[in-house]
C-alpha positions in Angstrom: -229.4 -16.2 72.3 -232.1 -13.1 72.3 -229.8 -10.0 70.3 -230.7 -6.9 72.4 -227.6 -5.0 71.1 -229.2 -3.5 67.9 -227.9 0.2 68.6 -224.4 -1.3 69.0 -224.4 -3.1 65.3 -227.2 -5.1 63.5 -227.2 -8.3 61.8 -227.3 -8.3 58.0 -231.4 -7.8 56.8 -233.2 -10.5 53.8 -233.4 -7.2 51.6 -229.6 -5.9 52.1 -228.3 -9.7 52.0 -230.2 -10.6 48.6 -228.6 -6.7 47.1 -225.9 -8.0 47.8 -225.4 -10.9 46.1 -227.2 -10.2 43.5 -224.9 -6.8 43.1 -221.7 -9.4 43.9 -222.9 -11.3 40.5 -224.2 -8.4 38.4 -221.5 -5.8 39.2 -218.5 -7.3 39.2 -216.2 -4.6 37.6 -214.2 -1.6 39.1 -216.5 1.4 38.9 -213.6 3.7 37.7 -213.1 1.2 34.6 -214.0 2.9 30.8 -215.1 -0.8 29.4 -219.0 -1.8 29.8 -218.4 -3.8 32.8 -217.1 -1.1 35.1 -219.6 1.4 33.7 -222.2 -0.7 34.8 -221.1 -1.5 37.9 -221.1 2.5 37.7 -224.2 3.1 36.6 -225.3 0.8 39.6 -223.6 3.5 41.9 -225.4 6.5 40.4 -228.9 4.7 40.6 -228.1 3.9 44.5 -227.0 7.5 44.6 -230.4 8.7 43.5 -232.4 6.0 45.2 -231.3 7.5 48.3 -231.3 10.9 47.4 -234.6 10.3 47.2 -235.2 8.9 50.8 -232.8 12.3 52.4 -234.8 14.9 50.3 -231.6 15.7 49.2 -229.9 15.6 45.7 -227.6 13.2 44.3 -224.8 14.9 43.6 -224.2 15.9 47.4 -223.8 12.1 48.6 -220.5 10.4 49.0 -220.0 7.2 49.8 -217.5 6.0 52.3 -216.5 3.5 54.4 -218.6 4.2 57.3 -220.0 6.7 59.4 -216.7 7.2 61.9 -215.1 8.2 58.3 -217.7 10.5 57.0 -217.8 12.4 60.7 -213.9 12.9 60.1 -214.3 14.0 56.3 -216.5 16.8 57.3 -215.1 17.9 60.5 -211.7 18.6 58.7 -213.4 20.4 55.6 -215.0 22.6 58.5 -212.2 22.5 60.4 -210.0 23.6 57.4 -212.3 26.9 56.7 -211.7 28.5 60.5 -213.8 28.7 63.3 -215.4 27.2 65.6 -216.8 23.9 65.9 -220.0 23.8 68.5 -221.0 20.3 68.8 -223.7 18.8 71.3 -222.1 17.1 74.5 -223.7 13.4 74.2 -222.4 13.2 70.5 -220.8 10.0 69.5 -217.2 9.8 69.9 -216.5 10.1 66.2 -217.6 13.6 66.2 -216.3 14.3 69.8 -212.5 13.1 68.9 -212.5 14.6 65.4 -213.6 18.0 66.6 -210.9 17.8 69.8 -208.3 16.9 66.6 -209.2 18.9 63.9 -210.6 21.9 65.8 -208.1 21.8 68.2 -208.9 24.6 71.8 -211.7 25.7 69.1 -214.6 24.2 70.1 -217.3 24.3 72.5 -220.3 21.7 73.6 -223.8 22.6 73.5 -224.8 21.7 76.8 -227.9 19.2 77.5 -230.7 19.4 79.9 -231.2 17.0 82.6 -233.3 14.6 80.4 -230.9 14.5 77.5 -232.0 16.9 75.1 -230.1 19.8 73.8 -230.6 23.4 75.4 -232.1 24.9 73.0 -232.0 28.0 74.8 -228.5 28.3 75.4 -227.7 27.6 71.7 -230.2 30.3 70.2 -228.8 32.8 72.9 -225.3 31.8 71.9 -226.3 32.2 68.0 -227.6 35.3 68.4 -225.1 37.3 70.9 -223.2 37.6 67.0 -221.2 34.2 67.2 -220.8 32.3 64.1 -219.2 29.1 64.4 -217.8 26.8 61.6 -220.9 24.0 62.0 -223.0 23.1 64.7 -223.1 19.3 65.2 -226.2 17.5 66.9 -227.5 14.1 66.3 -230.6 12.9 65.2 -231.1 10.3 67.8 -228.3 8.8 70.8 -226.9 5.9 70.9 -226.7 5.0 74.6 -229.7 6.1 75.8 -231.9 6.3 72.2 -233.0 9.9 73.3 -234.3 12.6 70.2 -232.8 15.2 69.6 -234.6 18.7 68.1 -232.9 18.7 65.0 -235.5 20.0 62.8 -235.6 23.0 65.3 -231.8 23.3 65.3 -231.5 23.3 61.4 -233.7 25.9 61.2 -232.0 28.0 64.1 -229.0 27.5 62.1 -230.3 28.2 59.1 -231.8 31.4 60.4 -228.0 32.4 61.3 -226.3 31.1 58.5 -224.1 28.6 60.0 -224.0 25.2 59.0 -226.1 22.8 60.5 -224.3 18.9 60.9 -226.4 15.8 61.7 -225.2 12.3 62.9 -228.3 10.2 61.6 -226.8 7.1 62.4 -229.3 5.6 64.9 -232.1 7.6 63.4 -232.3 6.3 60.0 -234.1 2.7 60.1 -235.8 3.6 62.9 -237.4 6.6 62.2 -238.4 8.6 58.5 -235.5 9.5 56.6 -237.4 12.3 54.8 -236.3 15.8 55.7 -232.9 14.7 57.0 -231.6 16.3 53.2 -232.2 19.1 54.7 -229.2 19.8 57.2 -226.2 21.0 55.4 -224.1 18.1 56.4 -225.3 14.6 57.4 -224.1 10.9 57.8 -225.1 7.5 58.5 -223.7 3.9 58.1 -225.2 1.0 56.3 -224.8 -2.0 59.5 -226.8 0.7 62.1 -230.3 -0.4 60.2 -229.6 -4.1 58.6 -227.2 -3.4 56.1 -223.6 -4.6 56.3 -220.8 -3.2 58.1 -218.2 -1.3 56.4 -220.1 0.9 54.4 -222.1 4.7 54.9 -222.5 7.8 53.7 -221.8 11.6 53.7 -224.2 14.0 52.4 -223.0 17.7 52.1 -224.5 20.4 50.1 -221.3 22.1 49.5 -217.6 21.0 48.4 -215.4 19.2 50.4 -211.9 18.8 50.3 -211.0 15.2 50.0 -209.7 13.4 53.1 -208.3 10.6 51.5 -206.4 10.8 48.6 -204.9 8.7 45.7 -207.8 8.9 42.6 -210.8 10.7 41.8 -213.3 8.5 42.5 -216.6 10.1 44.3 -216.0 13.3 41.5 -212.4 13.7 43.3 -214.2 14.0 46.8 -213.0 10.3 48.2 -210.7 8.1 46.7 -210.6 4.4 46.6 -212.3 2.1 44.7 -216.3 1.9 45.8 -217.7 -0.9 47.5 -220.5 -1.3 44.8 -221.9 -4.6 46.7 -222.3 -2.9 49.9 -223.2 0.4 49.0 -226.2 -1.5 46.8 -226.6 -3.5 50.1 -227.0 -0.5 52.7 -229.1 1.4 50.0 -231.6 -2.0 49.4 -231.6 -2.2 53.8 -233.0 1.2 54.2 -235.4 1.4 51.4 -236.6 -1.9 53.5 -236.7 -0.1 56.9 -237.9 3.6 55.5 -241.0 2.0 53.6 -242.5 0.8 56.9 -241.3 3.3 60.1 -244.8 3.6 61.0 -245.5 0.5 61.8 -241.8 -0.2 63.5 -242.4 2.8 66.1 -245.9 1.0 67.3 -243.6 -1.8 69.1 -243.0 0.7 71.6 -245.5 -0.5 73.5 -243.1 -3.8 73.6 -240.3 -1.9 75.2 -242.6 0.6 77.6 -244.6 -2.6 78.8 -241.0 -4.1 79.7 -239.7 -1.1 81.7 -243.3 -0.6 83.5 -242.9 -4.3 84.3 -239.0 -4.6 85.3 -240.0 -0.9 87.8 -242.7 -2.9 89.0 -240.8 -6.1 90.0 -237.7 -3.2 91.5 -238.3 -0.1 92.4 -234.6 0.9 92.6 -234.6 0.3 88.7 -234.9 3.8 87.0 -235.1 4.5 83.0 -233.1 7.1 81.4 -235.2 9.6 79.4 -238.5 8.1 80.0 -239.9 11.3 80.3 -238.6 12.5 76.4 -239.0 11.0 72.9 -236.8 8.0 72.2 -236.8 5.2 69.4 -239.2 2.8 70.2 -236.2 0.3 70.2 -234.3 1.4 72.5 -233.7 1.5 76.6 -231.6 2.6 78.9 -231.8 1.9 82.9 -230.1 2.5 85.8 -229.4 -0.9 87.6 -229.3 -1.2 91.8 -226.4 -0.3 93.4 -223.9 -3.8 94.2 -220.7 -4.6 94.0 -219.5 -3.9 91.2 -217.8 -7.5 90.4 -221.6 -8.6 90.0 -221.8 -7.7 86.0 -225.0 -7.0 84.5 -224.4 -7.8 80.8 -222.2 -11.1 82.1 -225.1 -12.3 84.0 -227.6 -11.5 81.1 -225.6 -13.4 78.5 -225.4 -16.2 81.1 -229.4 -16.7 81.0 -229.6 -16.3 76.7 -229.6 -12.5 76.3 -226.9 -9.9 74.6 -227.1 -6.7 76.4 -224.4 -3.3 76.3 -223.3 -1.6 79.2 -223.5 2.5 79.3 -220.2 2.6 80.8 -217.9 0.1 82.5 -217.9 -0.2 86.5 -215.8 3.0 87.8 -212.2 1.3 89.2 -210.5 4.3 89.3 -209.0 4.2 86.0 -212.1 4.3 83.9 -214.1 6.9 83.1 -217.8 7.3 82.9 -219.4 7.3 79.3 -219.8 11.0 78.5 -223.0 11.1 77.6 -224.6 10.2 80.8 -222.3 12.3 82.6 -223.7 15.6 80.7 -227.0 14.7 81.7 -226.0 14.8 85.4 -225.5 11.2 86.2 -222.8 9.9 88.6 -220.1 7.9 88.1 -221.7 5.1 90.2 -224.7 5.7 88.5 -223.0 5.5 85.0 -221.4 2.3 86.1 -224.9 0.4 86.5 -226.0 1.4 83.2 -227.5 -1.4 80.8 -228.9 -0.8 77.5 -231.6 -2.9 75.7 -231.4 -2.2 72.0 -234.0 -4.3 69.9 -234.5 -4.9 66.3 -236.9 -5.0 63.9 -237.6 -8.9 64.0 -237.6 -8.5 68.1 -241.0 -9.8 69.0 -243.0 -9.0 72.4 -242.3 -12.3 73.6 -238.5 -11.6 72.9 -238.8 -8.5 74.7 -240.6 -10.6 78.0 -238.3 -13.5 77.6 -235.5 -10.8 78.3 -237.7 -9.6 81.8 -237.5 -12.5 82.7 -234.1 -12.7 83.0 -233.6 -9.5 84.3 -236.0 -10.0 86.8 -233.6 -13.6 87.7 -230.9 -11.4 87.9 -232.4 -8.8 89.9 -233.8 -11.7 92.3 -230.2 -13.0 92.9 -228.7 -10.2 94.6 -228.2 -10.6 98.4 -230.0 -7.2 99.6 -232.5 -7.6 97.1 -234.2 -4.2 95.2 
């Protein structure tokens, strides 16, 4: 089976799988423990602490560890949320910042609007900045999910910055793919270890001020997040993207794989478009619009019937289901939304992978009864 589904969750890299056993034989003590086994499992906390410091350009002392990034997202919207405000938060964010704001910052929140290719309105956000409005945090991610579509958040930081509003970054699809350094620089910041190669369950939330501890029950993370750490994971995810970070340069040259595949797949159907192929994406990932069928004639079914693992954008419209909100800020129809498939590669995903899966596509395409 060819794994285009990389954005979605990816498996477990050689580097994070040999941290962690290694850290599951080493570090076998709770962290919180005063006797020499817990304070070295401890010790092997604080070193993954600075190790990734490091990589953000942040310091140490403003990373907490958590369970993931869906957690991290709702530890720092409710410290916002709990100082007043508003909450202005791009419209194609992932739903972990969407629903926490519509919770925590309940009729207080607005969306930065996006242009027509994806990105951010710049514009409207500096105008809305400077007419004297200071909201709680600005939100925007480093890169999306669904259609893998950069965002300008080194200009936004330093927008913000220039205001003196906080500026928050979802780094979740960014980091792995692209150069961690600088991302220590926005005021608030997460990511999650099983995005780049490292397991599931595990992330990260950088903040470079205090935060009021959603979970409670110890005072582990210096009283920030309780519950015992997952040293082997954390160890893990650290291990994965000092893996990834040490060689982004040569990752982003297989764009050439994925741009070679979309010139091919519009070649063999002109009714196929790409989402954002006129903007900066990752180089793993894309999104296309489909020809119009019936919508019982699923994409990703027929895909994984001929060896491939593909994501959807949205699911077909029925009535009842809604189309994913990010394609539907950028101005895409429900119909359109519905014929949405997203290839997301990895970092082992050769060219040949990445033909192997137009071939397929192109079978697919070449079954349907009217044809492209």
């Amino acid at each position: 089976m060819l794994y285009f589904d990389h954005n979605a969750t990816s498996p477990l890299g050689a580097a994070a799988r040999d941290a962690w056993l290694d850290a599951t034989e080493r570090f076998i003590g709770n962290p919180s423990s005063q006797h020499r086994v817990g304070q070295r499992a401890d010790r092997a906390l604080e070193d993954a602490r600075e190790r990734l410091a490091l990589m953000l350009g942040c310091r140490a002392g403003e990373l907490i560890w958590t369970s993931g990034a869906t957690e991290a997202v709702n530890m720092a919207v409710a410290d916002f949320a709990s100082r007043g405000g508003e909450a202005w938060v791009s419209a194609v964010e992932h739903p972990c910042m969407i629903e926490s704001v519509r919770y925590w910052f309940l009729g207080r929140y607005r969306l930065v609007p996006v242009e027509g290719s994806g990105v951010i309105n710049l514009s409207w956000l500096e105008e809305a900045l400077r007419s004297g409005s200071r909201p709680s945090f600005v939100a925007i991610m480093a890169a999306n999910n669904e259609t893998g579509i950069l965002q300008p958040w080194r200009e936004a930081t330093a927008l913000c910055e220039s205001h003196g509003v906080p500026f928050f970054c979802d780094a979740s699809q960014w980091l792995g793919k692209k150069s961690a350094g600088e991302l220590g620089r926005c005021a608030a910041l997460v990511g999650c270890g099983h995005k780049f190669g490292g397991p599931q369950g595990v992330g990260f939330l950088k903040s470079n001020g205090s935060v009021t501890p959603l979970l409670r029950g110890g005072p582990q993370e210096a009283a920030r997040r309780a519950g015992t750490e997952n040293v082997a994971g954390i160890l893990s995810m650290v291990a994965a993207l000092e893996d990834r970070d040490a060689n982004t340069a040569e990752f982003e040259q297989r764009v050439t794989f994925r741009d070679s595949f979309e010139a091919q797949l519009r070649g063999y159907c002109a009714s196929v478009s790409v989402i954002g192929a006129d903007v900066p994406r990752l180089w793993n990932t894309s999104a296309v619009v489909m020809p119009e069928i019936d919508c019982r004639q699923r994409w990703v079914v027929k895909l994984d019937r001929a060896g491939c693992a593909v994501s959807t954008g949205s699911a077909c419209a029925s009535g009842k289901e809604q189309a994913s909100h990010v394609l539907s800020a950028m101005g895409l129809s429900v119909s359109e939304s519905a014929r949405v498939l997203r290839f997301s590669s990895g970092w082992d995903t050769t060219e040949a992978n990445w033909q192997r899966l137009l071939t397929a596509a192109c079978q697919a395409l070449g079954s349907l009864k009217g044809g492209c």
